[in-house]
SERO-4910 file (N, C-alpha, C, O; in steps of 0.05 Angstrom, whole numbers):
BEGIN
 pado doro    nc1    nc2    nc3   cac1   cac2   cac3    cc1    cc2    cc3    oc1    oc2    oc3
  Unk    A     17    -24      0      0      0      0     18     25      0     34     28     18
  Unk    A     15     42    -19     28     72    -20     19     87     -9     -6     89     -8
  Unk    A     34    105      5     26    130     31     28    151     12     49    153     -1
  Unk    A      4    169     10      7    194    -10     38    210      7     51    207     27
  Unk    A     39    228    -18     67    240    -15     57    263      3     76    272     16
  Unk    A     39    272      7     41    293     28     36    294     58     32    315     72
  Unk    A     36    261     69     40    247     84     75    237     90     82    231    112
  Unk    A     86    237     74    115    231     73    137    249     83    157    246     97
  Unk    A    125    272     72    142    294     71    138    303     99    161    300    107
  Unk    A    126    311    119    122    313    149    140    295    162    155    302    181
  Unk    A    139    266    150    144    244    171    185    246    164    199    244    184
  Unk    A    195    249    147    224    255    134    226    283    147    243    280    165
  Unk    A    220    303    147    232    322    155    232    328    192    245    341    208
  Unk    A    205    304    193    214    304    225    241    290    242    251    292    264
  Unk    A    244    276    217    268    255    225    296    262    219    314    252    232
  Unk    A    300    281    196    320    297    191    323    323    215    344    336    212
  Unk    A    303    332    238    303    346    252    316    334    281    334    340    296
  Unk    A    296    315    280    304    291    300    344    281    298    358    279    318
  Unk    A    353    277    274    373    269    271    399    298    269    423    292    270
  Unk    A    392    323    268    408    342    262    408    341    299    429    334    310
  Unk    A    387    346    314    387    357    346    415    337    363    435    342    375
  Unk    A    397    308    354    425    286    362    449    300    358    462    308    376
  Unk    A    457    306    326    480    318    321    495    334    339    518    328    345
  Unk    A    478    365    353    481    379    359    488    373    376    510    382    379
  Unk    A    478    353    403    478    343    424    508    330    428    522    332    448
  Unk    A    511    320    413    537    315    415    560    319    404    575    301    397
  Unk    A    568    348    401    587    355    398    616    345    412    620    345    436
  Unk    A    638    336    388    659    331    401    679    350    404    688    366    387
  Unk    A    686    346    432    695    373    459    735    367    445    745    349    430
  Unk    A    746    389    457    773    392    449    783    374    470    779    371    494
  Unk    A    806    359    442    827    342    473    834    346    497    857    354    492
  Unk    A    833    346    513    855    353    535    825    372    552    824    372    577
  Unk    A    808    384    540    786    405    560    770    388    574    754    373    564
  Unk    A    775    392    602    758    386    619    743    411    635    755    431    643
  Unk    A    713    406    639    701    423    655    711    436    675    716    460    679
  Unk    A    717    407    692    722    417    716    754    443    724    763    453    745
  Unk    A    758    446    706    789    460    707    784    492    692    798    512    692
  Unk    A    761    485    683    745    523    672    748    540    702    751    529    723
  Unk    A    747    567    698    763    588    722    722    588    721    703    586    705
  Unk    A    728    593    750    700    605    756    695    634    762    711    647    775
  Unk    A    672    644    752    674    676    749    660    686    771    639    676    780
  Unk    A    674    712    781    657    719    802    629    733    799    618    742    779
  Unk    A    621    731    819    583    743    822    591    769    800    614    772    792
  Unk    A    569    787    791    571    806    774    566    830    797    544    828    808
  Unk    A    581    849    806    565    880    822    552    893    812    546    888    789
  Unk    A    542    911    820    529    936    809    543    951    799    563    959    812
  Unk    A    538    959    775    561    976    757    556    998    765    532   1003    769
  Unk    A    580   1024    772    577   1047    782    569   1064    763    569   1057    740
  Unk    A    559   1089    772    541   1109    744    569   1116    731    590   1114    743
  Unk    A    567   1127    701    595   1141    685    579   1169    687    555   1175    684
  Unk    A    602   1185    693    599   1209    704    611   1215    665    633   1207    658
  Unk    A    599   1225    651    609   1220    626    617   1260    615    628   1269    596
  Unk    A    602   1275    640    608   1305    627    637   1315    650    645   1339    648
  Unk    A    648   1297    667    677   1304    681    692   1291    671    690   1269    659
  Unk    A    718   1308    679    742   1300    674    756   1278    691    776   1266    682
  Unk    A    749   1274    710    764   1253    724    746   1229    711    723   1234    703
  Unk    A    755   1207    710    739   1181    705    744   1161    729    767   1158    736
  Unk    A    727   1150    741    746   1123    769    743   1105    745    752   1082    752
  Unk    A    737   1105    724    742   1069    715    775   1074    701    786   1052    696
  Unk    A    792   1100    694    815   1104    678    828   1123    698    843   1142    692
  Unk    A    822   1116    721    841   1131    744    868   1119    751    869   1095    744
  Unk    A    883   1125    758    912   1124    768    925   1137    788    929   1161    784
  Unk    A    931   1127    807    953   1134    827    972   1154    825    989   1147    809
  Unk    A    977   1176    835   1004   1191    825   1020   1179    841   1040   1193    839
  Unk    A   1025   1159    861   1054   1148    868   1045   1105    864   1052   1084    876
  Unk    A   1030   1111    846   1030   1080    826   1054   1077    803   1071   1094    800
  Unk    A   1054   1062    794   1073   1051    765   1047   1047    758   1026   1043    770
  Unk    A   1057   1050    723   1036   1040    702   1036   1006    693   1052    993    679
  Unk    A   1013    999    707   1016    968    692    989    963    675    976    983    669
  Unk    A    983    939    669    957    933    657    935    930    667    937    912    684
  Unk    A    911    939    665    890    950    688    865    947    671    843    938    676
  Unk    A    875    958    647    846    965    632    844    943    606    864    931    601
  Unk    A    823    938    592    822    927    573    829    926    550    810    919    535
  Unk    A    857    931    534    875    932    511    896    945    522    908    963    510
  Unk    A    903    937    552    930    949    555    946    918    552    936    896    553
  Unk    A    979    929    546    992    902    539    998    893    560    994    909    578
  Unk    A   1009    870    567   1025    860    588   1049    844    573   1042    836    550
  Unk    A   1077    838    582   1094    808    576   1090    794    601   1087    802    625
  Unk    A   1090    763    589   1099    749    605   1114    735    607   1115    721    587
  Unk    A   1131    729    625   1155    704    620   1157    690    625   1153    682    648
  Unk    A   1163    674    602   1155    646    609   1170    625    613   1183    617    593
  Unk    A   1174    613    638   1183    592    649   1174    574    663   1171    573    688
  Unk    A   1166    555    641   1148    525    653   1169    507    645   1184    512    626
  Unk    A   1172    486    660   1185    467    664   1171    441    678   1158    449    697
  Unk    A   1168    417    675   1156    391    675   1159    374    678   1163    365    655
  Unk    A   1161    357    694   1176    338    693   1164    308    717   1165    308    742
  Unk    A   1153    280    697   1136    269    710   1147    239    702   1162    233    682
  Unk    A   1137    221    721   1156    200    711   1142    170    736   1142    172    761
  Unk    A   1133    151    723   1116    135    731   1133    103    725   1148     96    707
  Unk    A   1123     93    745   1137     55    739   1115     49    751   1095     60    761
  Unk    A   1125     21    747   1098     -3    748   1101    -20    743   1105    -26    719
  Unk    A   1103    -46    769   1111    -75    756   1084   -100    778   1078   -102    801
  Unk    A   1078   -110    760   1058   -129    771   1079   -158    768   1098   -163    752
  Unk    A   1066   -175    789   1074   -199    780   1054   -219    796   1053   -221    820
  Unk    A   1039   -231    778   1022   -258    796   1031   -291    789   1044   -296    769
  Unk    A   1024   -310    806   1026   -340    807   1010   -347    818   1000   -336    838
  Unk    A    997   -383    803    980   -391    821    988   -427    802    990   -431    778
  Unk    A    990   -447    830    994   -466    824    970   -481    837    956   -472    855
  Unk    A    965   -510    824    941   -522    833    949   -555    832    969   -557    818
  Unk    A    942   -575    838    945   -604    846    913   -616    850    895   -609    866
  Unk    A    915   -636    832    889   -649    839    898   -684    839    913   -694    822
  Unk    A    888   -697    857    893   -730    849    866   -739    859    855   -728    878
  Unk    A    859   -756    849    834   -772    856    842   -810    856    840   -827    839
  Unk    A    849   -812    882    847   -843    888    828   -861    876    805   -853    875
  Unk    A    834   -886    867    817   -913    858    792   -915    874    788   -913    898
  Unk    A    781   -919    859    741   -934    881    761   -961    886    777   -971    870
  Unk    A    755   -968    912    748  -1001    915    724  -1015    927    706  -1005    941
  Unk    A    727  -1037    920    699  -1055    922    712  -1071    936    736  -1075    930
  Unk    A    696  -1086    962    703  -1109    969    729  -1107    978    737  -1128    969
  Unk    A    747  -1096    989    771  -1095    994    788  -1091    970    811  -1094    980
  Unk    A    791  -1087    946    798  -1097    923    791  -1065    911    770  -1053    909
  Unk    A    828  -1054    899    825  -1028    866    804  -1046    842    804  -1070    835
  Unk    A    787  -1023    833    770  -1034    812    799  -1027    792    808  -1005    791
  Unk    A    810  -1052    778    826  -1049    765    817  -1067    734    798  -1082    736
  Unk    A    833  -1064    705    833  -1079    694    863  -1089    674    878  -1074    662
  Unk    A    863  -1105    675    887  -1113    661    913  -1102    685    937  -1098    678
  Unk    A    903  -1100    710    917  -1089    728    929  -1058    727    948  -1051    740
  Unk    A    916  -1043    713    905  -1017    726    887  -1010    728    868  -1021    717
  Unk    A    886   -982    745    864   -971    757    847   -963    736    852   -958    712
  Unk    A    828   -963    748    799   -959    728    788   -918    734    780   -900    719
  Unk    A    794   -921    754    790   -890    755    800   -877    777    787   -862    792
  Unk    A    826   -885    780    846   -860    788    858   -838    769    865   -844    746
  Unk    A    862   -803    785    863   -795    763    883   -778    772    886   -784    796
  Unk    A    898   -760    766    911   -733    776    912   -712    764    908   -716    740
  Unk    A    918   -687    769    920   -660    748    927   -648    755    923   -647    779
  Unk    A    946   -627    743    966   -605    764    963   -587    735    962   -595    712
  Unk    A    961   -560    747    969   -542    733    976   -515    750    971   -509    773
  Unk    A    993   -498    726   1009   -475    744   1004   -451    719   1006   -459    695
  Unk    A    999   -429    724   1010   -394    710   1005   -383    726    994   -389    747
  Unk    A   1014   -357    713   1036   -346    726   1030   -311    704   1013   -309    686
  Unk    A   1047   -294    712   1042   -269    688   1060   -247    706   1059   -240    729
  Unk    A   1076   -240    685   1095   -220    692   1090   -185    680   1089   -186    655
  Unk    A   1089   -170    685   1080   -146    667   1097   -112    687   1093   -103    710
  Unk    A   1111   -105    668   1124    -76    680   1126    -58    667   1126    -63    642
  Unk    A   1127    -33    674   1122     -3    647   1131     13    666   1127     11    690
  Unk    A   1151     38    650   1154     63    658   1166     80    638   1179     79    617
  Unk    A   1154     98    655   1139    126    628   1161    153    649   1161    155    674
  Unk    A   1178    172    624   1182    188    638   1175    212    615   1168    205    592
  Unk    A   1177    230    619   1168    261    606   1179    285    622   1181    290    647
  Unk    A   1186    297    602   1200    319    605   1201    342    594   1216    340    575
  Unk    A   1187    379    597   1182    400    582   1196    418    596   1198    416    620
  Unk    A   1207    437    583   1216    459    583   1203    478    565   1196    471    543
  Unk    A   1199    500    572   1195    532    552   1202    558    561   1195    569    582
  Unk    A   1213    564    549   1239    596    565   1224    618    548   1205    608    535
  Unk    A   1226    640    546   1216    662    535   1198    682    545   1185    678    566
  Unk    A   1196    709    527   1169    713    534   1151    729    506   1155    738    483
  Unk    A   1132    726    522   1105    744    503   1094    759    510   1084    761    532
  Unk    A   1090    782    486   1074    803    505   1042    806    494   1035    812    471
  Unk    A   1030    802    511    994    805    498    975    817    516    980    826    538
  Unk    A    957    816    507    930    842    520    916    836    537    908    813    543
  Unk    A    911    856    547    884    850    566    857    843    551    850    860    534
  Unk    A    844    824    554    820    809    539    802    821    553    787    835    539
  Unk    A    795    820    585    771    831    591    783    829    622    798    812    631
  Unk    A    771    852    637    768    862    661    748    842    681    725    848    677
  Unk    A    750    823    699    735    811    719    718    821    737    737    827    751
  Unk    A    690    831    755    688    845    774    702    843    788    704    865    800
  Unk    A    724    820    801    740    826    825    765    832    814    783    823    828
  Unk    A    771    847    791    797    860    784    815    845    766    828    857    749
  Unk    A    817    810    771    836    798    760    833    802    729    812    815    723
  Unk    A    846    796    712    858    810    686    854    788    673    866    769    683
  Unk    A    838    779    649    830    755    629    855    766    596    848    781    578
  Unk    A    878    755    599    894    758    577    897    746    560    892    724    567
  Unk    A    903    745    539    907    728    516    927    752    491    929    776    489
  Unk    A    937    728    476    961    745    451    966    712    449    960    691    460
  Unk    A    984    727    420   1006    701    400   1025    719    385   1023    741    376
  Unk    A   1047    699    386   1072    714    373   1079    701    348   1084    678    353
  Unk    A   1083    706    323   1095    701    300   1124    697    299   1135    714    314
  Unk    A   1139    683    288   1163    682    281   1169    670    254   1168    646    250
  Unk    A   1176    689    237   1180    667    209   1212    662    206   1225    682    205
  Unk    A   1225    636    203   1239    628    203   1245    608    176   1235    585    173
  Unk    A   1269    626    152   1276    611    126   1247    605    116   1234    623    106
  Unk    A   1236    576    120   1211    568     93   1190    558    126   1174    540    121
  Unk    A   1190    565    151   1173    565    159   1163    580    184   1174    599    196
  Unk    A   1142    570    189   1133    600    217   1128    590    241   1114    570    244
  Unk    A   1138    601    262   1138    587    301   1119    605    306   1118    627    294
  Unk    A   1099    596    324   1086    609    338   1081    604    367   1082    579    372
  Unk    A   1075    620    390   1072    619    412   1036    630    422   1032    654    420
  Unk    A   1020    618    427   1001    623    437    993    627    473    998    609    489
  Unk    A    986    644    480    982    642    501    967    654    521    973    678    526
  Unk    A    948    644    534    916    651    555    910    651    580    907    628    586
  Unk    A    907    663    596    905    664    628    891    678    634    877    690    618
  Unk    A    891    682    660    880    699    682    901    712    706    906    697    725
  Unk    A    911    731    705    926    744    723    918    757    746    893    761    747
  Unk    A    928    763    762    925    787    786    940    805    791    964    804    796
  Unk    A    921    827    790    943    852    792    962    852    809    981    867    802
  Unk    A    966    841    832    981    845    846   1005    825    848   1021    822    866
  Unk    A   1003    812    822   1023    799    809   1037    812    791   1061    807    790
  Unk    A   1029    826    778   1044    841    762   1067    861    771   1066    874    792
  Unk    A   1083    863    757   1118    871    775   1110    904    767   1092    913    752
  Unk    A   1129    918    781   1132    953    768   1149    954    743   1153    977    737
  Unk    A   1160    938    728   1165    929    697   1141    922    684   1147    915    661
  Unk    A   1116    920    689   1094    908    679   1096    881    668   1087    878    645
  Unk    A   1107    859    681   1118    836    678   1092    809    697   1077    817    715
  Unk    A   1092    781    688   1090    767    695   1100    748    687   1104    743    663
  Unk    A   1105    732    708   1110    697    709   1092    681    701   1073    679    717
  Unk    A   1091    662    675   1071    640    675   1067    624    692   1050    610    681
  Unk    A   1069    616    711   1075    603    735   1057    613    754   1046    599    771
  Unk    A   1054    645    752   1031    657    775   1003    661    751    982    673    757
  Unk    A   1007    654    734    979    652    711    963    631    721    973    609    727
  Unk    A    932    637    723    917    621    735    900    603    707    894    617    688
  Unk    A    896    585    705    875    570    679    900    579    654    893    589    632
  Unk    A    930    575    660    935    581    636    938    568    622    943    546    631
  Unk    A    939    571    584    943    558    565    963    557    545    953    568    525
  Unk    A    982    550    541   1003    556    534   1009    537    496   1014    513    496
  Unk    A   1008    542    485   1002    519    463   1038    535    440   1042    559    440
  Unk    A   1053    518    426   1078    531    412   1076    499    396   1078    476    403
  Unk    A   1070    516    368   1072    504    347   1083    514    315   1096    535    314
  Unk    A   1080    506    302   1101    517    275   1090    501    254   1086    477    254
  Unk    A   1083    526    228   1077    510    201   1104    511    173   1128    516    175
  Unk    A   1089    503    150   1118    507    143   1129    479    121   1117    461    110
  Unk    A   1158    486    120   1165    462    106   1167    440    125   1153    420    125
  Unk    A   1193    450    149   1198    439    167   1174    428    179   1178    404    178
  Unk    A   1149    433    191   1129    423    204   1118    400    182   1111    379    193
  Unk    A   1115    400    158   1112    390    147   1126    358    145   1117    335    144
  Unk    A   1150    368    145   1171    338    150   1167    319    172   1170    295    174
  Unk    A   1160    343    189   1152    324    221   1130    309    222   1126    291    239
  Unk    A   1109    319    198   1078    306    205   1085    277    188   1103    278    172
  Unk    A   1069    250    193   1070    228    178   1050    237    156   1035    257    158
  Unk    A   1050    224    137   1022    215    111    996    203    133    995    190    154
  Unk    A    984    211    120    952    202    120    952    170    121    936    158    135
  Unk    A    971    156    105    966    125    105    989    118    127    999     96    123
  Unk    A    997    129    142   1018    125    170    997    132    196    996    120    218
  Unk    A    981    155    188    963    156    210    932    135    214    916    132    231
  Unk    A    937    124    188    920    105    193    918     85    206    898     77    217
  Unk    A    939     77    205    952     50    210    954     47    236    950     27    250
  Unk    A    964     80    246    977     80    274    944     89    296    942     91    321
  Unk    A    926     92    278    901    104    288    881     78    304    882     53    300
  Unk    A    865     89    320    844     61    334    832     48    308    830     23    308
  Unk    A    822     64    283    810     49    266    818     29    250    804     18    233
  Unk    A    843     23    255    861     -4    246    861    -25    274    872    -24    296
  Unk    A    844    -46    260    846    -68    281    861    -87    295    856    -99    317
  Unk    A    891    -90    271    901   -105    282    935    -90    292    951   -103    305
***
């Protein structure tokens, strides 16, 4: 039996709706991001009135026995960066298990049920394994330098949301340094300096395209191979 076509068309586009939402629903999240490690933002205040026909401003005020550091939203900051890493894991299992079984002759009558003069159902069984297994993993990072990048956005309780990236082109290819945090002013030096190290949620990512990056990556039929979707 044929379902008129203007019966069809309802029942397909509910299912192409039905099938896009799934989609949506499960978006796949970036390597390495976990929830639980997102910076949590403080409550929001009451924003003070802008007095917008005077000359003083409190949101672009300054200290006359302050230093100038980064305060406001597109001022720069550097930071210097010295992360260093260093982690290193062993691991050795070892199990055994042995076993023995014998089962003595039935007798009847005082007498082994035997024939041809052996036993008819005596029996024994022994078995033994055993499994040996050990691993260790060490790792090791270093990164020296610095970068200088902006203020991204102002927090209500003052701390400083930064982000920048640095270019380097080098012969036939290009280095780059990325890098994202959350600061506190009262980390910042009277050089207008920070330490990656006092960066809170920071993100640090240094990569390079290019000829050279190019040499480093395998083919497509190397990552296959080396990928979960190769079974054996």
């Amino acid at each position: 039996m044929n379902r008129p076509r203007h019966l069809l068309r309802p029942a397909l586009a509910a299912g192409m709706a039905l099938l896009l939402s799934a989609c949506a629903a499960t978006q796949p999240t970036q390597p390495g991001d976990d929830p639980a490690y997102h910076p949590v933002m403080p409550a929001q205040p009451v924003p003070q009135a802008q007095n917008n026909g005077g000359i003083y401003q409190a949101a672009h005020s300054q200290g006359l026995f302050e230093d100038y550091k980064a305060r406001n939203v597109g001022d720069i900051l550097t930071v210097i960066l010295a992360e260093s890493t260093q982690a290193q894991k062993s691991a050795s299992t070892s199990t055994s298990k042995d076993a023995d079984l014998e089962l003595g002759n039935l007798t009847a009558f005082g007498r082994d049920a035997t024939l041809n003069g052996r036993p008819l159902f005596g029996a024994s069984n022994s078995s033994s394994r055993s499994f040996g297994g050990s691993g260790d993993s060490a790792q090791s990072n270093q990164l020296d330098g610095e970068i200088t990048v902006t203020v991204a956005e102002v927090l209500p309780n003052g701390n400083l949301v930064i982000q920048g990236e640095k270019w380097l082109g080098i012969n036939q290819g290009e280095e780059y340094v990325r890098f994202r945090g959350i600061v506190r002013p009262v980390d910042v030096t009277t050089n207008n300096t920070v330490l990656s190290t006092q960066v809170a949620n920071a993100r640090v990512y240094y990569g390079g395209s290019g000829v050279l990056a190019d040499s480093n990556t395998p083919g497509w039929i190397t990552r296959f191979f080396n990928s979960p979707m190769w079974p054996f």
